[in-house]
C-alpha positions as CSV (number, residue, x, y, z in Angstrom):
1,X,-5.1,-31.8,10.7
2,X,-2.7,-31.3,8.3
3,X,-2.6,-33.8,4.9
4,X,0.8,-34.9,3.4
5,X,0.8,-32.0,1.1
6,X,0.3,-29.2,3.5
7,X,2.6,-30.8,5.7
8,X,5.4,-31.2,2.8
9,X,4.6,-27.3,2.6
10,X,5.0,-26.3,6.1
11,X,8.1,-28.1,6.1
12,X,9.2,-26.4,3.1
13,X,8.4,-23.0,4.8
14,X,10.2,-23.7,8.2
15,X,13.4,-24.2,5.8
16,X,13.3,-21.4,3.5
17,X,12.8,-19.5,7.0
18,X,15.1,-21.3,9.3
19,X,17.4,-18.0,9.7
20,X,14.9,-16.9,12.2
21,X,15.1,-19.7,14.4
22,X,18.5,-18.4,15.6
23,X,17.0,-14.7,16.6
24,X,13.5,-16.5,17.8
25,X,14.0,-19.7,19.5
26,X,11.5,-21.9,20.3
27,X,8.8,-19.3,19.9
28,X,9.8,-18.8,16.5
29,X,10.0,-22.5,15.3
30,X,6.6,-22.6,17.1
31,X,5.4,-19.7,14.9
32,X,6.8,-21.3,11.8
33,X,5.7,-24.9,12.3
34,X,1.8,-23.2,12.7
35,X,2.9,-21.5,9.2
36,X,3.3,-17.9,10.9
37,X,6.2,-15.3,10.5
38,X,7.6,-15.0,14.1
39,X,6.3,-11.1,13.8
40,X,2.7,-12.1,12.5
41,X,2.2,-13.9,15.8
42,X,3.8,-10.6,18.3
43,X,2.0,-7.9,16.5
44,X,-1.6,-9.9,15.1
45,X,-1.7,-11.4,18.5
46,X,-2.2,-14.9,16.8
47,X,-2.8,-17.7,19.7
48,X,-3.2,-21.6,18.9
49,X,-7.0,-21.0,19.8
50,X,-7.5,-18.2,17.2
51,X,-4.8,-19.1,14.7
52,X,-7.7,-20.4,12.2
53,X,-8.6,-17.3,11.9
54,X,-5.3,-15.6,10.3
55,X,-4.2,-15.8,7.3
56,X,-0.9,-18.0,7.4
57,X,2.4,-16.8,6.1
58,X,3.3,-19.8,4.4
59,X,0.2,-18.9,1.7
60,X,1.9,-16.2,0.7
61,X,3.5,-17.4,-2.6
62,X,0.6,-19.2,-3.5
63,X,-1.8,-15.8,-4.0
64,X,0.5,-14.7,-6.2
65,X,0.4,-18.1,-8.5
66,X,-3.4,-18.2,-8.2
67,X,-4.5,-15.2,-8.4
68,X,-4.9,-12.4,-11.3
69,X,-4.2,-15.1,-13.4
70,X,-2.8,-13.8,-17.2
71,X,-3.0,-9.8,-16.2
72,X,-0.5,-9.6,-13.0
73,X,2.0,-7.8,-14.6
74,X,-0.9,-4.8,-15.2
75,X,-0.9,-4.7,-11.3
76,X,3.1,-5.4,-10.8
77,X,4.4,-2.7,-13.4
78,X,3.2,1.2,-12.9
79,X,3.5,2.3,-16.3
80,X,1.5,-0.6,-17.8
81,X,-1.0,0.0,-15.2
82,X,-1.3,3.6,-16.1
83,X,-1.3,2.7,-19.8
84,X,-4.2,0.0,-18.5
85,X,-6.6,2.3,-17.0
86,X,-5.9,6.0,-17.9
87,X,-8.5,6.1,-20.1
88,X,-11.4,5.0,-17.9
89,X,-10.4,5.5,-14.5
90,X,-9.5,8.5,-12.5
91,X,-5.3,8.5,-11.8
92,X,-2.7,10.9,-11.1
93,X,-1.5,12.5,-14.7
94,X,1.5,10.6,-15.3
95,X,4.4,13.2,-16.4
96,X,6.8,10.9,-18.1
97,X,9.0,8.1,-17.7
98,X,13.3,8.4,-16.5
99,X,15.0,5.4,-17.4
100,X,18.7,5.2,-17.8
101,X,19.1,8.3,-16.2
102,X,17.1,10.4,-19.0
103,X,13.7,11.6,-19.0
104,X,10.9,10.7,-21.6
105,X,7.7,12.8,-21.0
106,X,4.7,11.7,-21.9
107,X,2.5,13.5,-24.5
108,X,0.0,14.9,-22.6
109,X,2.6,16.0,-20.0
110,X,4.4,19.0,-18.4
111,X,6.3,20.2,-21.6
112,X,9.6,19.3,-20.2
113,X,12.1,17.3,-22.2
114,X,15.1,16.3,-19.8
115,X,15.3,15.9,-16.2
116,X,16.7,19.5,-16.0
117,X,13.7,20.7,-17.4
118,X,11.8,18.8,-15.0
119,X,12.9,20.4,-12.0
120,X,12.9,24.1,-13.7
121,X,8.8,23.7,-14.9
122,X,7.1,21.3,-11.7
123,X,6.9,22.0,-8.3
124,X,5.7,19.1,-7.1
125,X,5.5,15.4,-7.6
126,X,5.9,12.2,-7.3
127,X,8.7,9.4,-8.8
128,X,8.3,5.8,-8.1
129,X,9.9,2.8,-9.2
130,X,8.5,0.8,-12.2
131,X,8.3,-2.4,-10.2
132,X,8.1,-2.2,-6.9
133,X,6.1,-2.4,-3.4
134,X,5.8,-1.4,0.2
135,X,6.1,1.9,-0.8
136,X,10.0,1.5,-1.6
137,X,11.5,3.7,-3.4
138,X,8.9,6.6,-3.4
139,X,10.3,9.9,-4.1
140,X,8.6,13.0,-3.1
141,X,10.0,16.3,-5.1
142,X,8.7,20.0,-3.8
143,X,9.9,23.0,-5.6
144,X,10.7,25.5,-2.8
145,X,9.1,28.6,-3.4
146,X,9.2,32.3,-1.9
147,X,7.8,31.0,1.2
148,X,10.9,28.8,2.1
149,X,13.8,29.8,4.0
150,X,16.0,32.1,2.0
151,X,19.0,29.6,1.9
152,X,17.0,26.8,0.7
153,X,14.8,29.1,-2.5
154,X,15.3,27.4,-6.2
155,X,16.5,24.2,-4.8
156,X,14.0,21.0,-4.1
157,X,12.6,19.1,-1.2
158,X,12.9,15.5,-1.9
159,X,11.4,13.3,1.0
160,X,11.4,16.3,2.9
161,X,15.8,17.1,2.7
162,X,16.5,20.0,0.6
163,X,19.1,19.5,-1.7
164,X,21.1,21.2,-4.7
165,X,19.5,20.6,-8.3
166,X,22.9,18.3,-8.9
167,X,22.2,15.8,-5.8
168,X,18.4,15.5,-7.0
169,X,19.5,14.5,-10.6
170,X,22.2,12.3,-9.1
171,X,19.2,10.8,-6.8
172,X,16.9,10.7,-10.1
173,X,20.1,8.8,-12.2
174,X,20.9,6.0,-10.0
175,X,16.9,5.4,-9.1
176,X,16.6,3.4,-11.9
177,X,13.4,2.8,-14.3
178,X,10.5,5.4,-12.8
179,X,7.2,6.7,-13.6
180,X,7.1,10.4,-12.4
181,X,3.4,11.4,-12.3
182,X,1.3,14.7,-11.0
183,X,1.2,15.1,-6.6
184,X,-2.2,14.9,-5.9
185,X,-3.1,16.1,-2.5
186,X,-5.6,14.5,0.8
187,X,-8.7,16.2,1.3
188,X,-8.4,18.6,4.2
189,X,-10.5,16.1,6.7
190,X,-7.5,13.7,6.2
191,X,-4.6,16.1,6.1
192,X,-6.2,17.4,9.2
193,X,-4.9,14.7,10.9
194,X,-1.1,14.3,9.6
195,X,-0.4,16.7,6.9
196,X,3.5,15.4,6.2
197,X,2.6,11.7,4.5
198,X,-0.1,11.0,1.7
199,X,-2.3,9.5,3.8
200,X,-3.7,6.6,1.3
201,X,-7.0,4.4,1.5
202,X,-6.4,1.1,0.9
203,X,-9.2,-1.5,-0.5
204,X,-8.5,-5.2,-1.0
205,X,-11.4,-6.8,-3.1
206,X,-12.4,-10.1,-4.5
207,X,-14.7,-11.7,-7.0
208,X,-16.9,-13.7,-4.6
209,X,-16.9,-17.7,-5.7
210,X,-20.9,-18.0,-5.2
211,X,-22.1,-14.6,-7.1
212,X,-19.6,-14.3,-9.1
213,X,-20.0,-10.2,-7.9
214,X,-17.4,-7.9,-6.4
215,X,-16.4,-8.0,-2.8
216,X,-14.9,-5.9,-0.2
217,X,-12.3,-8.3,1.7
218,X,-10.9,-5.6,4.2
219,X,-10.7,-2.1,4.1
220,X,-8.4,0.4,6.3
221,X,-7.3,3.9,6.1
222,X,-3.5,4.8,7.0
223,X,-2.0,7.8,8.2
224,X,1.6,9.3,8.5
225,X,3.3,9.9,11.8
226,X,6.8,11.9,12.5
227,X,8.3,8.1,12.6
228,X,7.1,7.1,9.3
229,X,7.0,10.5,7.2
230,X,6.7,11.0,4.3
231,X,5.2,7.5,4.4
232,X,2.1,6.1,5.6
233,X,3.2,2.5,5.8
234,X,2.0,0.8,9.0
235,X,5.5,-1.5,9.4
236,X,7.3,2.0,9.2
237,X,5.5,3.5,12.5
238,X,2.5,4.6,11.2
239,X,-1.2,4.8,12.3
240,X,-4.1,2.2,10.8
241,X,-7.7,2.0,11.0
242,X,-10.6,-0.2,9.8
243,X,-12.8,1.1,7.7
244,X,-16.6,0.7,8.0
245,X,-17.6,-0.1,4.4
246,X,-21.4,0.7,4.8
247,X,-20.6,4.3,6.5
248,X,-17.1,5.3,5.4
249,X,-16.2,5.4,9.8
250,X,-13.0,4.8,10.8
251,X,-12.9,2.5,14.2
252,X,-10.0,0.2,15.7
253,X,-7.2,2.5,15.3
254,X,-3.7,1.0,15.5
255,X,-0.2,2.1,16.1
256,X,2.9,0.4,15.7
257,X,5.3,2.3,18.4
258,X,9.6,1.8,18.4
259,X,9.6,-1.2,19.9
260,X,7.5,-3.2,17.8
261,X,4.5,-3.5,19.7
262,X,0.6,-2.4,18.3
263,X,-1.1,0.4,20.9
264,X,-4.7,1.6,20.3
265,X,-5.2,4.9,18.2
266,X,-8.0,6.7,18.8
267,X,-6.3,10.0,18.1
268,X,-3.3,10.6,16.2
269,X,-0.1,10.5,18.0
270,X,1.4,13.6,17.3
271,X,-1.9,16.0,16.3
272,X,-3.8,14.9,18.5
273,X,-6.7,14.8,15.6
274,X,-9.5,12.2,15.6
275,X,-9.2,8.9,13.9
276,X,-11.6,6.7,15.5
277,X,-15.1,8.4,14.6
278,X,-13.5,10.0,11.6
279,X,-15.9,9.3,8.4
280,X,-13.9,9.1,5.1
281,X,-15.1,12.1,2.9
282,X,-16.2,10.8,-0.8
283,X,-16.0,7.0,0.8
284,X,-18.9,5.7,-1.0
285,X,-17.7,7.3,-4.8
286,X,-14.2,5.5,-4.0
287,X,-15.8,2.3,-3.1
288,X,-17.7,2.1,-6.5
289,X,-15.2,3.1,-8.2
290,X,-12.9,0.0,-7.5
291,X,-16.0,-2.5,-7.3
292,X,-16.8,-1.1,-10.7
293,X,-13.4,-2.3,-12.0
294,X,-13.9,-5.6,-11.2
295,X,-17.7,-5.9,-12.2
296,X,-16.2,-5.1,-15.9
297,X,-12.4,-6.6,-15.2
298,X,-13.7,-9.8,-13.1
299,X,-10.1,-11.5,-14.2
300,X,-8.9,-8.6,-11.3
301,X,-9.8,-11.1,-9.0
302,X,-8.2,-10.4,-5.7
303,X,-6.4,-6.7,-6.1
304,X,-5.3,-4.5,-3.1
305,X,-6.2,-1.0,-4.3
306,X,-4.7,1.4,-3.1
307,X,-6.4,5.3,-3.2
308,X,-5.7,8.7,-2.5
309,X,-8.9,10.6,-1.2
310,X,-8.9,14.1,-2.4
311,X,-11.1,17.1,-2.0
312,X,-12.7,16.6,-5.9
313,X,-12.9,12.6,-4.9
314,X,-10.7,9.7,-4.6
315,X,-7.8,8.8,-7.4
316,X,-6.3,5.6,-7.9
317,X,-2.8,5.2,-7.0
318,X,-2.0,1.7,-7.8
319,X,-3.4,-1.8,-7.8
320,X,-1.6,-4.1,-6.2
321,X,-0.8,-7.8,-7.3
322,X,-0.6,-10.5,-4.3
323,X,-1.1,-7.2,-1.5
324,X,0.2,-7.5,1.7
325,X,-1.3,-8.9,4.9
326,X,-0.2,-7.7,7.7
327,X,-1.3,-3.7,8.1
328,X,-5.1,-5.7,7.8
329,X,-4.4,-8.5,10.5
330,X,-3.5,-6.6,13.0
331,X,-6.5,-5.0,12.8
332,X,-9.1,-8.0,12.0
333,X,-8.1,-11.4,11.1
334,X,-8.1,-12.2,7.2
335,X,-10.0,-15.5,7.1
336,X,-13.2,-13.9,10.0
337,X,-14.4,-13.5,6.2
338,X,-16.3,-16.1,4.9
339,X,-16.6,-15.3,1.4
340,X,-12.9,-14.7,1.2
341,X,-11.8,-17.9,3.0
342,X,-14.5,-19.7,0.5
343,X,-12.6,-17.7,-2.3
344,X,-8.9,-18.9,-1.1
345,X,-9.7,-22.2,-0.4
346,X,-11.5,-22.5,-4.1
347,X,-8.0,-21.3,-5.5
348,X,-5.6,-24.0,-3.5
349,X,-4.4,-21.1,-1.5
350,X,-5.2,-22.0,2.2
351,X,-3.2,-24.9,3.6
């Protein structure tokens, strides 16, 4: 039963998405007056009977009020993230900084003191927007080297399309402010089974209300397809699994296909490699390593981390502020966690 509060919420949320009622109908105001997105309920599979379960939509604004309270902007910025944890946690070597289309290396970096310089002394990484999520904006540099194809050697691979040294630094100009750091690379059991995305690890935790000690709420390893690459994003075609946090196993494979719809994914789509039965290499060093953060950080409070497993052990890519919902509801619902719904509903999240 919903009080006057909630309900003055879910109204509130039916407005701000009353667009959608034109493209969904009645299903779609249905969805929104239960406080779902329209797609939550195709791909989750959310029914009136289970609906309790899922994490609602509407909530969504309200994790990022209550949550990480007085050290978001650590998770929501890269470079103060990097400047946050470089000393004490294992990260990609950040390279420098382009903003207003000029380059500003960092100390410790490659050497190279302009963009130009950039492309002449690394091969290969990684730029990525100062603020952003989703994995928008990601840029992917390879130097081609002797092996390429003799029209494309001394020019770059960015996202996979070769182009000319002036297109990248056009590309690099307009991007905005970026952090360009080292392009670390999956352990072989994981680029076994798409080698074109960097297949990432992501681990949401909390600080459990009663303890007061780190917790796991969901766990789920992702994997590139030829839809997605050079992503991994679920939402973008790719393949998701839950991880088992006591073994490291990878079960419940998921795969969002072209026409929106979530098929099982024992194996990978195009490899054909194992993903169900798969166990995460160096699973249990990356699990301590983010628990450990928050033991000593416990104002991290509910962080979606997101990890790159490699053959040395895992690094951290980022930490998310507010992370998303959807990639782990459709593969278990949110709120099947106790401790986490007691940890929500302590905050004023859950309506």
């Amino acid at each position: 039963m919903l009080n006057v509060r909630n309900l003055l919420r879910r109204l509130y949320f039916i407005t701000r998405n009353r667009s959608l009622l034109g493209r969904y109908g009645y299903k779609g105001f249905r969805a929104l007056r239960q406080g779902f997105l329209p797609d939550s309920v195709t791909l989750c599979g959310i029914e009136g009977k289970n609906a309790g379960q899922y994490f609602r939509d509407s909530a969504r604004k309200r994790v990022s009020r209550n949550t990480n309270i007085g050290c978001s902007e650590v998770l929501s910025n890269k470079l103060t993230f990097h400047r946050y944890f470089v000393d004490t946690e294992r990260l990609p070597a950040l390279l420098g900084v382009i903003s207003g289309g000029q380059f500003f290396p960092e100390p410790a970096g490659t050497g190279a003191r302009s963009l130009q310089q950039l492309l002449d002394t690394r091969t290969d990484y990684v730029v990525k927007p100062v603020l952003g999520s989703h994995g928008r904006g990601i840029l992917f540099v390879e130097r081609i080297n002797q092996d390429g194809a003799m029209a494309d050697r001394g020019r770059t691979r960015l996202n996979g399309i070769v182009l000319s040294d002036a297109a990248l630094l056009e590309r690099f100009r307009a991007a905005g402010d970026c952090v360009v750091s080292e392009r670390r690379r999956n352990h072989p059991d994981l680029a076994r089974v798409f080698p074109e995305a960097e297949n990432s690890t992501r681990v949401t935790t909390f600080v459990d209300p009663d303890s007061g000690r780190p917790a796991v709420a969901h766990a789920y390893q992702r994997f590139g397809t030829r839809r997605s690459k050079p992503y991994e994003h679920f939402h973008l075609g790719a393949v998701a699994a839950r991880i088992d946090v006591e073994t490291g196993r990878l079960f419940g494979g998921r795969l969002l296909r072209a026409d929106n719809t979530v098929v099982p994914c024992a194996r990978h789509p195009d490899t054909d490699a194992q993903v169900d039965g798969l166990v995460l290499p160096h699973w249990h060093d990356a699990l301590n390593q983010v628990l450990a953060i928050v033991a000593t950080h416990p104002w991290f409070d509910y962080v979606g981390w997101d990890l790159l497993i490699t053959g040395d052990g895992a690094v951290i890519l980022e930490g998310n502020h507010n992370p998303g919902v959807h990639t782990a509801q459709v593969l278990e619902p949110l709120l099947g966690n106790e401790r986490l719904k007691s940890f929500l509903a302590g905050r004023g999240i859950l309506d």
